[in-house]
N, C-alpha and C positions, 0 to 999 in steps of 0.2 A: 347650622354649625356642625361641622365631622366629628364626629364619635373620637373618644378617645382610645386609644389602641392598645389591649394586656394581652399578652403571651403568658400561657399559662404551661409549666412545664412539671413533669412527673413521672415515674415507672409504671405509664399509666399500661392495660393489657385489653387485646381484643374483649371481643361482650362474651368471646364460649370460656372464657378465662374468669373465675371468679377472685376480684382486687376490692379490696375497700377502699383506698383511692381514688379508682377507677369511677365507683357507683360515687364518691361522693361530689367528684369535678363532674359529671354525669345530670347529678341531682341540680344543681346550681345551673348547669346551662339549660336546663329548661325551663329557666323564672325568668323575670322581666330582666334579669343584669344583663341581657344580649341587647334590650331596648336601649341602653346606658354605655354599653362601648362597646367597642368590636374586639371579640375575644375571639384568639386565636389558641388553641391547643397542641403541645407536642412534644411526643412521648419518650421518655427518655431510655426504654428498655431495653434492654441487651438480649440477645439470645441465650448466650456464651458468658455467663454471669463468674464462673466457677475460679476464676484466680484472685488468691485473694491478698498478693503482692502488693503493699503499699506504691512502690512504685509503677504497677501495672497498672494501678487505679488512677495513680497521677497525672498518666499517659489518655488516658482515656479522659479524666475529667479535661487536659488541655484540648482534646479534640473538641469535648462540648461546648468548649470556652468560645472556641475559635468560630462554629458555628453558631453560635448564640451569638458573636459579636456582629455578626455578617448580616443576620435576622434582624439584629436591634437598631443595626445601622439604616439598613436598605429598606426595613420594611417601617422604615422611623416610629417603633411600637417606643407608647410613653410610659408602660407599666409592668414588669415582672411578677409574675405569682408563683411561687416553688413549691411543690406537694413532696416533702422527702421523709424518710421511714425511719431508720439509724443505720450506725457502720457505715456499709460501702455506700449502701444507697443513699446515704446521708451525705455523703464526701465526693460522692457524685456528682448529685445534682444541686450543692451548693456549689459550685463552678458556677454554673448561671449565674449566682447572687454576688461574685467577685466579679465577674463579667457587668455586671449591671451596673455595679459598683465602680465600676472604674470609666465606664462611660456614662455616669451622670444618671442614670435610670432609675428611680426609687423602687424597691422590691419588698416583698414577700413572703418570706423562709415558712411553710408550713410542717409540723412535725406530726405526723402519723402514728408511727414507729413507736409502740404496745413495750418495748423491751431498751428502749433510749438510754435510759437509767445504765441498765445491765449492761451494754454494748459499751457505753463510755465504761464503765469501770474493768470492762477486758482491755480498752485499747491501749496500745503503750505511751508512754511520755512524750511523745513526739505528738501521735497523734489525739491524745488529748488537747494539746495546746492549740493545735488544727482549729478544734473541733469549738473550743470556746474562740478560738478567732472568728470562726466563721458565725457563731452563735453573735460576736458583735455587730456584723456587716450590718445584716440588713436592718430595712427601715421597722420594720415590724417580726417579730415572731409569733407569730398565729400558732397557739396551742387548742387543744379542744375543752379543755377542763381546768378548774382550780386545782387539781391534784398535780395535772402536767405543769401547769405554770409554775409550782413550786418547786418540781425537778429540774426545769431550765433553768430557774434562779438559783437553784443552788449551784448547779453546774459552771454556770455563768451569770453573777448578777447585774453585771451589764447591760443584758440583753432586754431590747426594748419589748415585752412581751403585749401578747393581746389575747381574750380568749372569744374565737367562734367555733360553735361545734358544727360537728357535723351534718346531716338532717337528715330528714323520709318525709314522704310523701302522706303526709296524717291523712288527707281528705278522703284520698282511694285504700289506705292500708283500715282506715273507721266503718267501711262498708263490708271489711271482712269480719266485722267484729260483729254485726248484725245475721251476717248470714250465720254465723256458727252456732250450732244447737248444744246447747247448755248442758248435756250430761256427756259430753266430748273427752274422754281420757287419755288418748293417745298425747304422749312427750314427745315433744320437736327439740331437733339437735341440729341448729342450723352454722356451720361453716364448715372448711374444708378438714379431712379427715388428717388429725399428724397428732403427736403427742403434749403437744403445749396446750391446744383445745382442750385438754382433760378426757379425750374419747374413751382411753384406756377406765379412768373413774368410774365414766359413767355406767359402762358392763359392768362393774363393780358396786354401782348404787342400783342396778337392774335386777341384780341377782337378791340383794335385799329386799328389792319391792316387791318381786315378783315372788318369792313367800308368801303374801299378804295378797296381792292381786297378780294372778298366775296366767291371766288373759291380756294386761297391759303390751303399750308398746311404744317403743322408743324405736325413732326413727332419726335415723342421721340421715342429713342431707348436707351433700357436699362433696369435691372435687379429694384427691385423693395430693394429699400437699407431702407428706412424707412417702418415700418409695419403701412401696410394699404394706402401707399401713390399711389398706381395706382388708389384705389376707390376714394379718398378724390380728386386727382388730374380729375376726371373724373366728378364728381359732382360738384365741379367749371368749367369746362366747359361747362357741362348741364345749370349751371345757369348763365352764360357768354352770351352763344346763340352758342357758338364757337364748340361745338361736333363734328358739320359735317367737322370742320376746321383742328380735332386734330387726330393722327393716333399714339394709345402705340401699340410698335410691338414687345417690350419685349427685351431681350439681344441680340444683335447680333456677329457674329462671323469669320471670314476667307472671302467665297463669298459673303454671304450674306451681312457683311460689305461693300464688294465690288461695289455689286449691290446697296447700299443706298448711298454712297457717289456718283457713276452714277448719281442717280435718280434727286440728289438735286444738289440746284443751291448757297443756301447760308447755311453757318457754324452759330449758335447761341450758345453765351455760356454765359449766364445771370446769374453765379456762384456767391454766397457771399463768397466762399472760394477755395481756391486751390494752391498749389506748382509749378507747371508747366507738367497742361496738356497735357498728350500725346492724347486723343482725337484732342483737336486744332492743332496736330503738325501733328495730320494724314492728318485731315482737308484740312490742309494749304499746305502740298505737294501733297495733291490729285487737288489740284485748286483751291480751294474753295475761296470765300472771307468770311472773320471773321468778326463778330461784337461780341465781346464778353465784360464784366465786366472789371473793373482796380481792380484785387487783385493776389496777388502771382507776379509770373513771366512774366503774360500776358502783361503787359505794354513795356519790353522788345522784348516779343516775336513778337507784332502785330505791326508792321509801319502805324502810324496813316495816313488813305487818302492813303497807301502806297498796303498794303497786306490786309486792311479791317480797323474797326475800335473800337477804344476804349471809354466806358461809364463808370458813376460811376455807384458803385454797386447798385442796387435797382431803377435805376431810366426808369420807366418804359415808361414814354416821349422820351426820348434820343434812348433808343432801339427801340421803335418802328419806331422812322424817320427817322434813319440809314436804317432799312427796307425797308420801303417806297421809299428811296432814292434808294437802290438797287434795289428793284424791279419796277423801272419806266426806268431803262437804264440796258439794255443788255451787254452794250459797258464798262459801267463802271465795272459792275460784271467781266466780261470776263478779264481785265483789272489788276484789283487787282487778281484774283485767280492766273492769270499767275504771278505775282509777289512773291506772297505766295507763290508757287510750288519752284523758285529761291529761295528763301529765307530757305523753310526749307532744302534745299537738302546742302546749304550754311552752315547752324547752325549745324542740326540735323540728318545726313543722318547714316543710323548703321555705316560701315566700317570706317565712319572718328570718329565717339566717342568712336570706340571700340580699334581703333589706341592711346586713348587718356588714357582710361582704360590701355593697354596695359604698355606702356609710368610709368604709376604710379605704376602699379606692377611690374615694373623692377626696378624702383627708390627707392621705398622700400625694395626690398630682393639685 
């Protein structure tokens, strides 16, 4: 019997390019769902992102439309999967899901997009109404968390919601948790470097700790997403005193990843925005204990006292004494990362989300 056939489409980006999208359509075609239907991938990104003309974008989403109809026609695919973020990229790549829609196609609307909430309440009149149209189309709205599901619904209660999260690879991120030697202090700062990450904070919760432990070090690692934000982030730590404290080591990728989540002993994520990072899901089934922000998913993700712990956004007292705390007991780190490691391999492990994936494209064809 022939495979059933999903075009799966997104602002997906090469591998030197770091996309949370990317890693998570990524993560999923390396489980058995390639054994269950023939999945085709294709990317929806632009070079030239920078106009942000309603009607510029309309223009563009019809071109998508048009080859998406061509695709769905000829290549007789039975299933659409959409990976979209908010705003433009949002209004983009639901084109596909009116395209799918109007040729009979059952789809997929997935919501990425850390700032969904915030973006609908900038957009104007017009295109809010867009936007809950489109929230109606498809067959499912795949969010990542209980937190997201709530913001679609409020937005749009229409929309047929579902929640699967993201995932990581528990089996290989659990063998870094063995290798790492237990009085490990170095802090991991894993995404790209820009101002919503909290980078600017964390110099700011460094300059605290590092009073108290004057040899620590906190290590960004990451792609440089605001321009000019490595030098600006570097010249606040010049003027901090914290330089010798702080180590940018640029994006990392595969071993290299491997070897840093080793190295360190604590997860920081001092975000003012996000969906449900897969950084803190690597983190957290590599061993790691978390002290991260309350925004997005992470409030669900992190077991307070439990797997690490939770702060409000911006608050750069709370973060730092979470720190302090960790880095004064060994026992207690050790502790929580083991818990983490259980927890994501519980939640988030590939082969059981990809079971979940699975599950929903059978349910709709």
């Amino acid at each position: 019997m022939a495979k059933k056939k999903v075009v799966i489409y997104g602002s997906l980006q090469p591998p030197s390019i770091p996309c949370g999208i990317t890693q998570a359509v990524n993560n999923l075609l390396k489980t058995c769902l390639n054994d269950d239907f023939e999945i085709d991938v294709v990317s929806t990104a632009r070079k030239n992102a920078i106009d942000r003309k309603l009607l510029h974008r309309l223009a563009n989403a019809f071109c998508l439309a048009s080859t998406t109809a061509r695709k769905l026609i000829f290549s007789r695919i039975n299933l659409v999967d959409v990976h979209a973020v908010s705003g433009r990229d949002f209004l983009k790549n639901s084109a596909v899901v009116v395209t799918a829609k109007f040729l009979g196609r059952p789809s997929i609307l997935r919501i990425h997009g850390g700032n969904f909430d915030t973006e609908f309440d900038k957009a104007s009149r017009i295109e809010k109404k867009m936007i809950c149209g489109l929230l109606r189309l498809p067959n499912r709205v795949v969010v990542l968390s209980r937190h997201w599901q709530k913001v679609i619904l409020q937005i749009e209660p229409k929309a047929k919601t579902a929640i699967i999260p993201n995932s990581v690879d528990c089996s290989a991120l659990e063998a870094i948790h063995v290798k790492r030697k237990r009085n490990t202090d170095d802090i991991l700062l894993l995404g790209n470097l820009c101002n919503r990450k909290g980078h600017f904070d964390a110099l700011d919760v460094a300059a605290k700790v590092a009073q108290k432990y004057p040899k620590i070090k906190f290590l960004f690692a990451g792609a440089e997403r605001d321009k000019g934000a490595l030098r600006q982030l570097q010249n606040r730590a010049k003027e901090l005193g914290v330089i010798k404290n702080v180590e940018f080591l640029g994006p990392v990728f595969g071993d290299a990843k491997d070897e840093l989540l080793v190295r360190t002993g604590i997860f920081l994520m001092p975000s003012h925005v996000e969906n449900m990072p897969l950084s803190l899901m690597e983190a957290m089934a590599a061993g790691l204990p978390v002290i991260a922000t309350r925004v997005g998913a992470v409030p669900e993700m992190v077991q307070e006292g439990v797997t690490g712990y939770v702060v409000e956004c911006r608050s750069i007292s709370a973060l730092a004494d979470r720190l302090v705390l960790l880095l004064a007991d060994p026992s207690l780190r050790d502790a929580l990362g083991r818990a983490a490691s259980k927890r994501a391999r519980l939640l988030w492990d590939t082969p059981m989300v990809a079971k979940q994936v699975q599950n929903l494209y059978e349910e709709l064809l």
